[in-house]
N, C-alpha and C positions, 0 to 999 in steps of 0.2 A: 705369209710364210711364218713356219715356227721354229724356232733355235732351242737347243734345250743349255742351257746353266746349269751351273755347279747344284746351284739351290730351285731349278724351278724351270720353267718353259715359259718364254718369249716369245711374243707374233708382233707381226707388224699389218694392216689391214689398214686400206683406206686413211691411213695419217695416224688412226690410234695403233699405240704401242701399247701390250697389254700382257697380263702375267696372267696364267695357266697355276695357281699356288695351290692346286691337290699334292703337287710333290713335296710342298712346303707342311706335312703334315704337322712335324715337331715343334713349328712356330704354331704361335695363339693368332688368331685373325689380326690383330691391332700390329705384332710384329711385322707378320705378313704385309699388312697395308703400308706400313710404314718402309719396307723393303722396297715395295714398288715403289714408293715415292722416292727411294734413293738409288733406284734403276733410270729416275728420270720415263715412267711409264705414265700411259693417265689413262689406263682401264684397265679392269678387274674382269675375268670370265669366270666364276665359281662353279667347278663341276658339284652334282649335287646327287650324283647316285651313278651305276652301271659300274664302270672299272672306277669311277672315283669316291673313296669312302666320305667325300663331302665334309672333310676335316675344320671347316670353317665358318659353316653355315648348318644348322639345325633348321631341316627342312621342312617338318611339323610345325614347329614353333614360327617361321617366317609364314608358313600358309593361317595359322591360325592367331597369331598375334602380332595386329596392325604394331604396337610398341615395338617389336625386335624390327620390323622390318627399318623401322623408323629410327629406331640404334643405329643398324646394321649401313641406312642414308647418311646418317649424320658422322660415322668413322668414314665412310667415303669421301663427303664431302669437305669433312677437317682436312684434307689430304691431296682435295683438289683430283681427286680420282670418281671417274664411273663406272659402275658396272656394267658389262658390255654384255654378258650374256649369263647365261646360268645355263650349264648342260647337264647330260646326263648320255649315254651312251651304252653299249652292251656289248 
């Protein structure tokens, strides 16, 4: 099921609670991540193109550089969050 918030869209699936943060364009990811962690959330689904401008993930740069992706783990995991999926849509 997804709710939508002031600042963003909420699901609930199988026990994870998880934030939709394409709408969260005007925050920086690190804000973002740390939003969910203060939603009480513990997954991340990053849309990453179609209707979402992928405002938080540079999708070139995670397909060709093991480093970001590895950034990208390690601001998760500070946060006690996973990412749950990575879409894209049309």
């Amino acid at each position: 099921m997804r709710k939508s918030c002031k600042s963003g869209s909420v699901g609930e699936a199988a026990g994870d609670r998880r934030l939709y943060p394409t709408s969260l364009s005007a925050l920086s990811v690190e804000r973002t991540l740390d939003f969910a962690t203060e939603l009480g959330l513990n997954t991340v689904e990053f849309g990453l193109g179609g209707w979402s401008s992928a405002p938080h993930v540079n999708t070139a740069e995670l397909i060709g550089d093991p480093a970001a992706r590895d950034r990208l783990q390690g601001q998760l995991r500070e946060r006690n969050l996973e990412r749950n999926a990575a879409t894209t849509s049309s």
